[in-house]
C-alpha positions in Angstrom: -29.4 -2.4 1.0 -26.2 -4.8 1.8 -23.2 -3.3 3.7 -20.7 -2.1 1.5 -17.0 -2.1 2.1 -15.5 1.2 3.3 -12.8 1.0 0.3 -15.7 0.6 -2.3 -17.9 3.2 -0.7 -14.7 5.9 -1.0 -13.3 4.6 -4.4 -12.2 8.0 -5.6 -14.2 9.2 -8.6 -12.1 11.8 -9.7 -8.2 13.2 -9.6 -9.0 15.2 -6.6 -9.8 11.9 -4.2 -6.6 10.2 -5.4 -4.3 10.1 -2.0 -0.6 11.1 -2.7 -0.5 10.4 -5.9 0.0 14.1 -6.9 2.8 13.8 -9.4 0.8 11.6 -11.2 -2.3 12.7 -11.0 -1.4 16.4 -12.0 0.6 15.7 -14.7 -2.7 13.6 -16.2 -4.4 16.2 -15.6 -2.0 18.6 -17.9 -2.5 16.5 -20.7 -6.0 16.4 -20.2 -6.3 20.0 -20.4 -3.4 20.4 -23.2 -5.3 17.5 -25.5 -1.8 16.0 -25.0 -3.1 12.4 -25.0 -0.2 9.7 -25.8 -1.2 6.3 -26.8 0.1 3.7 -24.0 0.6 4.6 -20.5 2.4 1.8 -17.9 0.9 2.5 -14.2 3.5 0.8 -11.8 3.2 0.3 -7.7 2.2 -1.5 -4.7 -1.0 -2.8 -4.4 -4.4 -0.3 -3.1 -2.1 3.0 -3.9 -4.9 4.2 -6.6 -3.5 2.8 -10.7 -6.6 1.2 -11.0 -8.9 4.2 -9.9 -6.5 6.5 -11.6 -6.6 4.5 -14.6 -10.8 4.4 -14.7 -10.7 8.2 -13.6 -7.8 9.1 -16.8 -10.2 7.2 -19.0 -13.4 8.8 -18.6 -11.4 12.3 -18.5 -10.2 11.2 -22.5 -13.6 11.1 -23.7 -15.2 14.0 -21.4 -16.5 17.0 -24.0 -15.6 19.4 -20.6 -13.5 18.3 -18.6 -12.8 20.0 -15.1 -9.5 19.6 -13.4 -8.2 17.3 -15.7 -11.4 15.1 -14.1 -14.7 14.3 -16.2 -17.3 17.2 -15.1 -19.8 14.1 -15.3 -22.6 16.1 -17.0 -21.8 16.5 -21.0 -23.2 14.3 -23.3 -20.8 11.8 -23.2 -20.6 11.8 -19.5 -24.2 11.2 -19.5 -24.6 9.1 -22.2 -24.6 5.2 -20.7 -23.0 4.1 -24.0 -19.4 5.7 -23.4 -19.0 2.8 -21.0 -18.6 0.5 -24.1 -15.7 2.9 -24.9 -13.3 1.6 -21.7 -12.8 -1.7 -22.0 -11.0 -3.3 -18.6 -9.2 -6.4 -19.6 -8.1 -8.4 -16.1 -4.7 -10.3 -17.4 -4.3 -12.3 -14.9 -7.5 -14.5 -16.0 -7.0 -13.4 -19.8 -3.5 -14.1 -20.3 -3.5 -16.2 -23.2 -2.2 -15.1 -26.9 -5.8 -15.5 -28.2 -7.4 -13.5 -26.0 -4.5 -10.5 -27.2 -5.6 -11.4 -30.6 -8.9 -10.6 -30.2 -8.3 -7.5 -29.1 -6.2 -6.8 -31.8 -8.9 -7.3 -34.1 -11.4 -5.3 -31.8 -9.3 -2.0 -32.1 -9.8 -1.4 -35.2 -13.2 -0.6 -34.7 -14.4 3.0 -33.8 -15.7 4.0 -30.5 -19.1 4.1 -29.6 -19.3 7.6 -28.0 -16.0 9.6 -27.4 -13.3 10.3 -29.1 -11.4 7.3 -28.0 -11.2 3.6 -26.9 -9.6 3.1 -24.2 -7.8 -0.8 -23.0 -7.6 -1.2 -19.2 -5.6 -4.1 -18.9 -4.5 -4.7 -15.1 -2.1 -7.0 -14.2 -0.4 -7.0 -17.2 2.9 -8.7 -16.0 0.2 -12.1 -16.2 0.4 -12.3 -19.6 2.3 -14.8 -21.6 5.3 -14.6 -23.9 2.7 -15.0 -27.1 0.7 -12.3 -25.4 2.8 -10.1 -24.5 4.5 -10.3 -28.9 0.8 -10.2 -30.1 0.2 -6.9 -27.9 3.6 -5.3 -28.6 2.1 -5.1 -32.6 -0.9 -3.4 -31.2 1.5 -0.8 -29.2 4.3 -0.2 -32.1 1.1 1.2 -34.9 -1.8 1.6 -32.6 -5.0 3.6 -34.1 -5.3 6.9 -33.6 -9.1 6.7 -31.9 -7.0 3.7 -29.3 -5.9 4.6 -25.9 -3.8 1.5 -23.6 -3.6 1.8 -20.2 -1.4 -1.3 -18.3 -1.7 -1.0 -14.7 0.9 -3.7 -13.0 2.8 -4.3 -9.3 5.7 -6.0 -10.9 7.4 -3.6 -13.8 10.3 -6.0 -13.6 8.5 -8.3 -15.1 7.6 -6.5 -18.1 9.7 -7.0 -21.5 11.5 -4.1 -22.1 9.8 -3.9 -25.6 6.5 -2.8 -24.1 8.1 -0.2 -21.4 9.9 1.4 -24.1 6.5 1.8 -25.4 4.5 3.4 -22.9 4.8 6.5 -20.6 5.7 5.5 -17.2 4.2 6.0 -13.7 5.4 5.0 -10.8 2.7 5.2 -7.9 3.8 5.1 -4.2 3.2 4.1 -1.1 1.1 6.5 0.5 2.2 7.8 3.9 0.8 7.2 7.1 0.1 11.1 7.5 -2.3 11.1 4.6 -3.7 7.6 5.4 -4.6 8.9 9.0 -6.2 12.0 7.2 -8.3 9.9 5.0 -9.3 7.5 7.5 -10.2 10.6 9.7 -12.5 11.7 7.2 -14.0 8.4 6.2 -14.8 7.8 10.0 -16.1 11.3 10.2 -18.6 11.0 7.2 -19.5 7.4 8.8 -20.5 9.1 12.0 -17.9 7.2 14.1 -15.9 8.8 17.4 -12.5 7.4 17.1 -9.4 8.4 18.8 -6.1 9.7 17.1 -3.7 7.5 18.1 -5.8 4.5 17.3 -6.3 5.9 13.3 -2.7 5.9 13.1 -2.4 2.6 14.4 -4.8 1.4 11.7 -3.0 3.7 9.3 0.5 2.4 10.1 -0.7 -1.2 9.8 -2.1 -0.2 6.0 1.6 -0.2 4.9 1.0 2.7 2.5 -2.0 0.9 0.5 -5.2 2.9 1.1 -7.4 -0.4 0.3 -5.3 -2.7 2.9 -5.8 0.5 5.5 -9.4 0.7 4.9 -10.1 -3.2 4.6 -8.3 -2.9 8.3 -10.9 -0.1 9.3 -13.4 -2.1 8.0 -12.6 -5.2 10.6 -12.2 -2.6 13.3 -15.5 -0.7 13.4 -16.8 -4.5 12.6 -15.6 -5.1 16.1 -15.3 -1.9 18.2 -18.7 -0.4 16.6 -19.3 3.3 16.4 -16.2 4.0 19.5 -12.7 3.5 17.7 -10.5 3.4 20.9 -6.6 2.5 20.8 -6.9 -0.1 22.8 -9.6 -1.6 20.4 -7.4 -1.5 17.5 -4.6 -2.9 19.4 -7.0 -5.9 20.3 -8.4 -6.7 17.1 -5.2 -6.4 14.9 -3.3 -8.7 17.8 -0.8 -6.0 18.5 0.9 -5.3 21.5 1.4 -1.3 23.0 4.5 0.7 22.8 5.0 -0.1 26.4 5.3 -3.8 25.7 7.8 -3.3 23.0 10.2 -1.1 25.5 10.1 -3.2 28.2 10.8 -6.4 25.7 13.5 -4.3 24.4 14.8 -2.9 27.6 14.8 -6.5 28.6 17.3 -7.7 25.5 19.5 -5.2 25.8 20.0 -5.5 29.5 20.2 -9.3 28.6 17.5 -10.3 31.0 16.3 -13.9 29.0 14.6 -14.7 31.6 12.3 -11.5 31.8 12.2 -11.7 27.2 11.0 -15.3 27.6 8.1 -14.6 30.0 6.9 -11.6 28.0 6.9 -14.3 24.9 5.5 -16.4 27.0 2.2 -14.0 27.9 1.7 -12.3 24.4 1.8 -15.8 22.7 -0.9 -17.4 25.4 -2.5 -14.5 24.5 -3.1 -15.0 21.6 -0.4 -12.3 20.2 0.4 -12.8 16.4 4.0 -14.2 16.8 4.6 -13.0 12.8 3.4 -9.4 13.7 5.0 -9.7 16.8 8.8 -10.0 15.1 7.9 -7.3 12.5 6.9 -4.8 14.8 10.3 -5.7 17.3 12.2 -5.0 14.2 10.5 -1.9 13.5 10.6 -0.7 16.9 14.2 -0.9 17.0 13.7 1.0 13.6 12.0 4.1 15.1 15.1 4.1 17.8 17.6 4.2 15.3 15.9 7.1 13.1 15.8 8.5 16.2 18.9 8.0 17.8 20.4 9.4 13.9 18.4 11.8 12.2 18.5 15.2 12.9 14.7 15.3 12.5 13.7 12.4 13.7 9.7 12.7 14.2 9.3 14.2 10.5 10.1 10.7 9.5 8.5 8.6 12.3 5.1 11.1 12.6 3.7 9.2 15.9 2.4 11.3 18.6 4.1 13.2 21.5 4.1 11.4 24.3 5.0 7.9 22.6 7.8 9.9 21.1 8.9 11.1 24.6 9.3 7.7 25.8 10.8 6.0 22.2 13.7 9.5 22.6 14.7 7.9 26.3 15.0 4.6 25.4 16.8 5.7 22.5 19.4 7.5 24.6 20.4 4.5 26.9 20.7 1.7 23.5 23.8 1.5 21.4 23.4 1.9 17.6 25.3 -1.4 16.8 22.8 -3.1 19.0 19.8 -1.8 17.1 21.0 -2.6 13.6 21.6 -6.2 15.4 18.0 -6.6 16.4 16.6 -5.1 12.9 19.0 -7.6 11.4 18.1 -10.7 13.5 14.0 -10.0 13.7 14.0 -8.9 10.3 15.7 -11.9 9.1 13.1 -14.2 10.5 10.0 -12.8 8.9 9.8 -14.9 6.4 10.6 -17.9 8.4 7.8 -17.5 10.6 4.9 -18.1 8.1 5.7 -21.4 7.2 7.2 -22.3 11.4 5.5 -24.8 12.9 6.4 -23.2 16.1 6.7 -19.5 15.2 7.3 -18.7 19.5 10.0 -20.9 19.1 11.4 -19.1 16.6 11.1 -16.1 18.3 12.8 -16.9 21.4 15.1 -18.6 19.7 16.3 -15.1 17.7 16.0 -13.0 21.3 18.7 -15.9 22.6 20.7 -15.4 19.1 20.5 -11.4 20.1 21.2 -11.7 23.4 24.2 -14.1 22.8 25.5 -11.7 20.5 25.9 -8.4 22.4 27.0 -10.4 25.4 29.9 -12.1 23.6 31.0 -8.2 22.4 30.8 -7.1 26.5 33.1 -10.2 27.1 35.4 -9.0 24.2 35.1 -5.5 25.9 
């Protein structure tokens, strides 16, 4: 049998595998149990945190003759019955974003499921569709049938008329945090069978950015590359990041306005073969974790990274000046964007640690 990706292989089948989602998912749920089933529900949030999964698990729930936990128990005759498939209908908007395509459904809910109680319309995407799409669907939400369900699943609610959010009950899905994606991954790698190290799952966590598909595509590339033996220092390799150590010394080196030292760590992280783009991001997020830590009162509640990376992050943190921290978030931060379309993104970068380093020297001299 072909490989299968990891994200695939640990789609979530029911309300219970849906990672922190759980004002969502228990309120579905609810309804599920209460028969309190509205007719349009809008499923907003970043991409890979779980409205499409949620949506599939919601609609077999509608239908199920027993559900448990709000989930389908996946053994009554509707369950079982290959024909309640017909009844969810997943519409992709972004490749069937035209009015006539909305006018055929239009036509197609007034017939009567094939199984449950209800049809139910997956349409993902939904900010794709047209102006003529989006007025021919907005008849379809205002006197819907009673045996029709909708649910929209979009990462751009701005988009959205306000005609059809005024129509639908609301979710907003968020990112998931890196707690919870390092608990995930932990047991995804432990059902695979693979050793990994804790540090190195939060690594792969962290770079996930709350999406539980982006953090498992990542694991994916990793145990593609360090095999059965997930080490720190293979994740660092394969995802082109540099260590903590790196970024203190880099920093250390800017605020003591050493250029000389800043331009020769460039120098060896670009040759390399450093991502210059992830390089700036995680420069501005360092300087991120040292201000949370230099103001919160719980600092490591927010930053969740282990002990003895924390120890050394509270030190440096002690010796910087706030003023110079939100400089460098503001600086690297600013060039982000800039970097994917640079011709010569090290350039760039050394040209923002002289920009830096310019700065806080011209405030000493004002001093």
């Amino acid at each position: 049998m072909s490989y299968q990706a990891l994200y695939r292989k640990y789609r979530p089948t029911t309300f219970d595998g849906i990672i922190g989602q759980n004002h969502i998912t228990d309120t579905l749920a609810n309804q599920i149990q209460a028969g309190k089933i509205v007719h349009a529900y809008l499923f907003c949030g970043s991409r890979g945190t779980g409205k499409t999964s949620t949506a599939k698990i919601f609609a077999r729930a509608i239908n199920c003759l027993s559900p448990k936990n709000g989930s389908a128990c996946g053994m009554c005759d509707v369950c079982t019955n290959s024909a309640s498939e017909m009844d969810i209908i997943e519409i992709d908007a972004a490749s069937n974003n035209r009015v006539d395509e909305i006018r055929d459904l239009r036509e197609n809910v007034k017939f009567m499921p094939t199984c449950g109680k209800y049809k139910i319309y997956i349409i993902d995407e939904v900010h794709m569709l047209t102006d003529s799409a989006y007025n021919a669907l907005l008849k379809t939400l205002e006197e819907p049938p009673s045996h029709v369900v909708f649910i929209l699943a979009t990462t751009e609610a701005h988009k959205l008329p306000a005609t059809i959010l005024s129509r639908c009950v609301r979710f907003d899905f968020e990112l998931v945090s890196v707690e919870n994606l390092t608990k995930h991954l932990a047991d995804v790698f432990t059902k695979e069978g693979i050793i990994y190290e804790e540090d190195a799952l939060k690594v792969i966590a962290s770079a996930g950015e709350g999406s539980v598909r982006d953090t498992l595509s990542i694991a994916d590339s990793v145990t593609a590359y360090a095999g059965g033996n997930i080490t720190l220092a293979k994740v660092l390799e394969i995802l082109s990041l540099n260590d903590n150590q790196t970024y203190i010394d880099l920093t250390n080196a800017m605020f003591k306005q050493d250029l000389g030292k800043c331009l020769e760590m460039i120098d060896r992280a670009y040759h390399a073969g450093k991502n210059m783009s992830v390089l700036a991001k995680d420069l501005s997020r360092h300087c991120r974790n040292l201000l949370v830590i230099k103001t919160c009162s719980s600092p490591n509640e927010i930053l969740n990274i282990p002990e003895n990376i924390y120890k050394d992050f509270e030190l440096q943190a002690k010796q910087t000046k706030q003023k110079d921290l939100m400089l460098a978030m503001k600086i690297f931060g600013g060039i982000e964007a800039e970097l994917r379309y640079a011709l010569s993104p090290k350039l760039l970068i050394e040209t923002a640690i002289v920009n830096f380093i310019t700065e806080i020297s011209g405030d000493v001299k004002k001093n």
